[in-house]
C-alpha positions in Angstrom: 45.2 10.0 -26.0 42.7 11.6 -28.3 42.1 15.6 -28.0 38.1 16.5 -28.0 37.4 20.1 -29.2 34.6 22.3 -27.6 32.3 21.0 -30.2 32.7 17.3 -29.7 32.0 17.5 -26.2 29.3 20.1 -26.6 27.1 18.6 -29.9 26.0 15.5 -27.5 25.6 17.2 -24.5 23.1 19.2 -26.9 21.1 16.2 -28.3 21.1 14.3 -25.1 19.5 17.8 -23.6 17.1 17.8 -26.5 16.0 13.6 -26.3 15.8 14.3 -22.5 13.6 17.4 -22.6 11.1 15.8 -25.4 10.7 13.2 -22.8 10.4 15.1 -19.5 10.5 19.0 -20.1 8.4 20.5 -23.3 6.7 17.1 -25.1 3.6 17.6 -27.1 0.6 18.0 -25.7 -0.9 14.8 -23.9 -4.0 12.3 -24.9 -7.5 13.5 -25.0 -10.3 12.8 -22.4 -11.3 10.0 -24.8 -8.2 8.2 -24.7 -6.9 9.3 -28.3 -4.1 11.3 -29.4 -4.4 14.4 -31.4 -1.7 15.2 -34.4 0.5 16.6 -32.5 1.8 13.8 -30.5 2.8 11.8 -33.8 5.1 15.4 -34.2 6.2 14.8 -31.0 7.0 10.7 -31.7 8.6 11.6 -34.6 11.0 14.1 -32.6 11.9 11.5 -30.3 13.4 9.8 -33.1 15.3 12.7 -34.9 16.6 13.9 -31.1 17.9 10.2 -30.8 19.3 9.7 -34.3 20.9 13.0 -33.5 22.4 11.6 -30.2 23.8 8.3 -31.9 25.5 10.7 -34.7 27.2 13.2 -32.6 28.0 9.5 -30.2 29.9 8.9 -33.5 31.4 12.0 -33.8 33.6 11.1 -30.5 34.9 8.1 -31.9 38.7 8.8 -33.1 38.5 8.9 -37.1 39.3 10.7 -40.3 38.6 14.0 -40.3 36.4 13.3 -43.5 34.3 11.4 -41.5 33.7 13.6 -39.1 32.7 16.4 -41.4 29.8 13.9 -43.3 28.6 13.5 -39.4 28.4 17.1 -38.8 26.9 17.0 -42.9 24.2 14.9 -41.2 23.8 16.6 -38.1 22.8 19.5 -40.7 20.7 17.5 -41.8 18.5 16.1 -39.4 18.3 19.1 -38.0 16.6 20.7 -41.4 14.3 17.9 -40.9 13.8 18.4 -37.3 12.5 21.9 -37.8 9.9 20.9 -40.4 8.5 18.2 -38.6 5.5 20.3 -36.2 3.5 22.0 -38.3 5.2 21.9 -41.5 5.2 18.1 -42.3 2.9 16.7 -39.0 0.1 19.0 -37.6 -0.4 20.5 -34.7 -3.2 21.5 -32.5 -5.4 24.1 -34.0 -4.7 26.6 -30.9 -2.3 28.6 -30.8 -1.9 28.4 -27.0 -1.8 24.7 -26.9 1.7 23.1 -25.4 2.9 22.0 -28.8 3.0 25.4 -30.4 4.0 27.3 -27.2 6.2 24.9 -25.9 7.3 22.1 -28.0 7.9 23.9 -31.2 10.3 26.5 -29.5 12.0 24.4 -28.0 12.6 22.3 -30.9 13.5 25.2 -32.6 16.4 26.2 -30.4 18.1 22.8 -30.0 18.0 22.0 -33.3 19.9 25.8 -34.7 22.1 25.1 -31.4 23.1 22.3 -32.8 23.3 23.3 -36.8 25.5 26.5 -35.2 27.8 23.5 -33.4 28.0 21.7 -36.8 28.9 24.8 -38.8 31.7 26.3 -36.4 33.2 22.5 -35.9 33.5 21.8 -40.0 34.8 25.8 -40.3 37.4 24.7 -37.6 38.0 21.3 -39.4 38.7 23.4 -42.9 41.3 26.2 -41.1 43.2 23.3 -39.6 43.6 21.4 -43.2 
């Protein structure tokens, strides 16, 4: 029967939290009056699909295998996160206000999951190079 560690159990419980809560909890903001969708929701779109990319990879990560495998998913966790925290506002725009829900909401919480789960990465490949 295969062991999980802390961080294989804990990294998709992470990006399912973060899919979930893009969907349901702190999304951008929503369409105008008009109909139309301001900048920010193509942040948010595009963070829907780096939250479920994320999701598939750490999915992966439970799957028995080498451990050189698992360190190039936690490689790519990195790295989707990295790109998760310059999507809003760095690489898509965002509302002009400041007090708009995806500056004061979205972007925070973005922020958070994604260095929760860059931290998870990190200490799982430390733990992957003491036991090697």
């Amino acid at each position: 029967m295969k062991k999980y560690s802390v961080c294989d159990i804990l990294l998709p419980i992470l990006a399912l939290c973060f899919l979930l809560g893009l969907f349901f909890a702190f999304g951008p903001c929503g369409p105008k009056e008009d109909g139309s969708w301001m900048t920010c929701h193509w942040a948010g779109q595009a963070e829907k699909g780096t939250a479920g990319l994320l999701l598939a990879l750490t999915l992966l990560h439970l799957i028995p295998g080498r451990a050189e495998m698992k360190t190039g998913l936690d490689l790519a966790q990195i790295g989707v996160c990295v790109l998760t925290l310059l999507l809003p506002g760095r690489l898509i725009g965002l509302c002009m206000m400041h007090d708009m829900r995806c500056r004061s909401v979205m972007t925070p919480a973005v922020t958070v999951f994604a260095v929760l789960v860059i931290a998870v990465s990190l200490v799982d490949l430390l733990l992957k190079r003491k036991r090697t």
